[in-house]
GULO-628263 format. One record per residue (C-alpha): residue number from 0; residue in one letter; chain; x, y, z. Coordinates in nm, 2 decimals, always signed. Example, Ala and Ser with C-alpha at 12.3 -4.5 7.8 and 13.67 -1.06 7.14 Angstrom:
VOGU pos code unit      X      Y      Z
VOGU   0    a    A  +1.23  -0.45  +0.78
VOGU   1    s    A  +1.37  -0.11  +0.71
This chain:
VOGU pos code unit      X      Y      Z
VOGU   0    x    A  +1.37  -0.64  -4.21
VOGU   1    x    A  +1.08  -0.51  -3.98
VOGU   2    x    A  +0.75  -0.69  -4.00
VOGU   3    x    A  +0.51  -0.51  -4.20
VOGU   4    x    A  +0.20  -0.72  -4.09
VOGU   5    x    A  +0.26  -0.80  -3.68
VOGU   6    x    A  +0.07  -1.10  -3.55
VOGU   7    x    A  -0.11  -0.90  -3.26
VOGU   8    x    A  -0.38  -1.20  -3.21
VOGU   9    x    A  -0.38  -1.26  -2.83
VOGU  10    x    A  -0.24  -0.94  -2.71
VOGU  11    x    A  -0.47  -0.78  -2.52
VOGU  12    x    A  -0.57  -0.43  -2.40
VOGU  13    x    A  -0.33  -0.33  -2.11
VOGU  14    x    A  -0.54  -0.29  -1.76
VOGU  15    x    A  -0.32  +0.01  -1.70
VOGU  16    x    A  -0.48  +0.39  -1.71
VOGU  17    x    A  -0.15  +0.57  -1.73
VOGU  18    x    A  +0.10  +0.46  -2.03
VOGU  19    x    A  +0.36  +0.45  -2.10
VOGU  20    x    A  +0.42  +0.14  -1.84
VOGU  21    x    A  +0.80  +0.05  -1.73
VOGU  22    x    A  +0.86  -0.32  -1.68
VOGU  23    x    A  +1.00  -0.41  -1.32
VOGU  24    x    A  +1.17  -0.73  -1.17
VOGU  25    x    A  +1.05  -0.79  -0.83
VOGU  26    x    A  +1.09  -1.10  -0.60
VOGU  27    x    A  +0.79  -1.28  -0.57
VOGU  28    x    A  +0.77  -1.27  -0.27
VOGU  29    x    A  +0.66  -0.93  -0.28
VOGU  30    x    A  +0.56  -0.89  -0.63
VOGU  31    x    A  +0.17  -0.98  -0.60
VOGU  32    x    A  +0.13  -0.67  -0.31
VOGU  33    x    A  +0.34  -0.42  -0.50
VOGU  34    x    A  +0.10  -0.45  -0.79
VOGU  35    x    A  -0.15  -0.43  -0.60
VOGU  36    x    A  -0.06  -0.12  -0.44
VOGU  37    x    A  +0.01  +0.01  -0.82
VOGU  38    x    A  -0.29  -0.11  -1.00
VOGU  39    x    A  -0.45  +0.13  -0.64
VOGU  40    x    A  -0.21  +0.45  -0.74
VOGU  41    x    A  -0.31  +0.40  -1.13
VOGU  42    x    A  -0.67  +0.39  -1.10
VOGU  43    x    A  -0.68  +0.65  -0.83
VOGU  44    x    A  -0.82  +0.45  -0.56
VOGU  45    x    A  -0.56  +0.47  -0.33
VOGU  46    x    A  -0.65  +0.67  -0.03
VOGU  47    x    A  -0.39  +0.75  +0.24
VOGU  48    x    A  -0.62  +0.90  +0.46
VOGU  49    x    A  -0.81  +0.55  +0.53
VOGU  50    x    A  -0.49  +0.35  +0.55
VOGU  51    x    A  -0.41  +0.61  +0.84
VOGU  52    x    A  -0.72  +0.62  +0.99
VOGU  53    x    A  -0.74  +0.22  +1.03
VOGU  54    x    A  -0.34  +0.26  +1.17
VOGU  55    x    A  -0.50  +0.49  +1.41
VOGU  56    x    A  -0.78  +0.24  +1.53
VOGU  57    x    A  -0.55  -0.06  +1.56
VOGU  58    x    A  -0.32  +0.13  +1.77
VOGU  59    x    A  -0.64  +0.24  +1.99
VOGU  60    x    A  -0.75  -0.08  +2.03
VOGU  61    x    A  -0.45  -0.22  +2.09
VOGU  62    x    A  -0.45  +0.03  +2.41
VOGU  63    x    A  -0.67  -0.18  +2.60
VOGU  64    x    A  -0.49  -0.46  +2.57
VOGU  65    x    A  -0.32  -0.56  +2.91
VOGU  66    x    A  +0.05  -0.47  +2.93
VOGU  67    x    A  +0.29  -0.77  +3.15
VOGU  68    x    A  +0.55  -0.55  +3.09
VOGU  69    x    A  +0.50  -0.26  +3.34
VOGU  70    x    A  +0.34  -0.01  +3.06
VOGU  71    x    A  +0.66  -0.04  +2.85
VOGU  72    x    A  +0.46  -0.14  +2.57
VOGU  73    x    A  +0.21  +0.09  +2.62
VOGU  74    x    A  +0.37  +0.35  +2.63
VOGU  75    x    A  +0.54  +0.28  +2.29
VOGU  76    x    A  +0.20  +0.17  +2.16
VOGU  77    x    A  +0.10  +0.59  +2.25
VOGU  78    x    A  +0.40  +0.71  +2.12
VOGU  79    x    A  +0.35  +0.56  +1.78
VOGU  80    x    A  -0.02  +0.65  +1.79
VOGU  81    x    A  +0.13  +1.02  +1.90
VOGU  82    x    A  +0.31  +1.02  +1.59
VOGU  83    x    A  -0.01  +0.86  +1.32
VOGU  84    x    A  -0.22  +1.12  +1.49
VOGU  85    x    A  +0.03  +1.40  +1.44
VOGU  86    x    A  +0.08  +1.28  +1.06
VOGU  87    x    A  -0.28  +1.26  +0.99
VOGU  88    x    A  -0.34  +1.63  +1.11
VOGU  89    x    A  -0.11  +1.76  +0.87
């Protein structure tokens, strides 16, 4: 028989701007960085364009850093920052 008076005391108003929500099972490892990445995407705050931008500066920086290994590493360091800059363009 379905309860025609709920006890809805201590639920409270769901943080989440676009509902219906699906529940997930994630390792918890993990878990606290994928919501944060999803609470980003529901509010609308996420902005690829800055993630990519600070990818972009890292790799820059990381250009000046002295190479022990011949220029092996940078020359893999300008090959991924070939391919950030090519992403960002499009």
């Amino acid at each position: 028989m379905p309860n025609r008076i709920p006890n809805t005391s201590g639920l409270d108003k769901s943080p989440w701007v676009n509902k219906p929500v699906k529940v997930y099972r994630l390792p918890e490892a993990i878990a606290p960085k994928v919501l944060e990445y999803a609470h980003k995407l529901d509010n609308g705050s996420y902005d690829r364009q800055a993630e990519l931008d600070t990818a972009i500066d890292t790799l820059t920086q990381a250009l000046t850093l002295p190479a022990n290994t011949g220029g092996a590493i940078k020359k893999e360091i300008r090959k991924a920052l070939d391919k950030l800059v090519e992403l960002n363009s499009l």
